[in-house]
N, C-alpha and C positions, 0 to 999 in steps of 0.2 A: 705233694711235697710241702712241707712247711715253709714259709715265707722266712723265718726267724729260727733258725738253725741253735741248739743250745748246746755247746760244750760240756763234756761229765764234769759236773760239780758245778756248774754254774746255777744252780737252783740252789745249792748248800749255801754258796758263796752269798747268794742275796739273803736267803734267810738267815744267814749269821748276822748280815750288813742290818736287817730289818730289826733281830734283836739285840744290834748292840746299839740301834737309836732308840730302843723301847726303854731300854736300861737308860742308859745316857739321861732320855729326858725325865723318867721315874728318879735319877739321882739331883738333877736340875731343880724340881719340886719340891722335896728333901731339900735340899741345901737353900732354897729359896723362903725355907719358916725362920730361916735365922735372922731376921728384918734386921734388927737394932746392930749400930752399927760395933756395938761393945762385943756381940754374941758372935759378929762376923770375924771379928780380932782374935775372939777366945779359939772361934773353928780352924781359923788359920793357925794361928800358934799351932794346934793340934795338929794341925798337918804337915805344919813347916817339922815340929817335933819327930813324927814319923821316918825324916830323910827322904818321901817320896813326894816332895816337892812340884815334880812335871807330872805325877796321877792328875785323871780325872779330876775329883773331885775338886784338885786346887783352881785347877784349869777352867771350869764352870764357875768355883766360886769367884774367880779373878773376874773373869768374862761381866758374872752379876756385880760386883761391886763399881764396875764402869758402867753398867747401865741404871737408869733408874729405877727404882721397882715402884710399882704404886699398889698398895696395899687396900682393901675395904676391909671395915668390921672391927 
């Protein structure tokens, strides 16, 4: 008998969870070429513009704008 018993769906459940951090950090990436702090303003306007405000992507960009980023090249 199995040590680690799985509920039906509980292998869906992770693999959804697996690729909505795949996404997540692929949209992190993407939003992370915006460096200059004019281009960050302009992406946000755009978002603010949308009404979806609490999306993803604002929610990362906010996240990147309090952290530092440091860039090579």
């Amino acid at each position: 008998m199995s040590r680690h018993p799985h509920t039906p769906g509980t292998l869906s459940l992770l693999s959804r969870a697996r690729v909505e951090r795949r996404a997540r950090r692929a949209l992190a990436q993407e939003l992370a070429d915006y460096a200059t702090p004019a281009e960050r303003d302009e992406l946000e306007a755009l978002i603010e513009a949308t009404g979806v405000a609490d999306d993803e992507a604002a929610r990362i960009l906010h996240s990147q704008t309090e952290a530092p980023l440091f860039r090579v090249g």
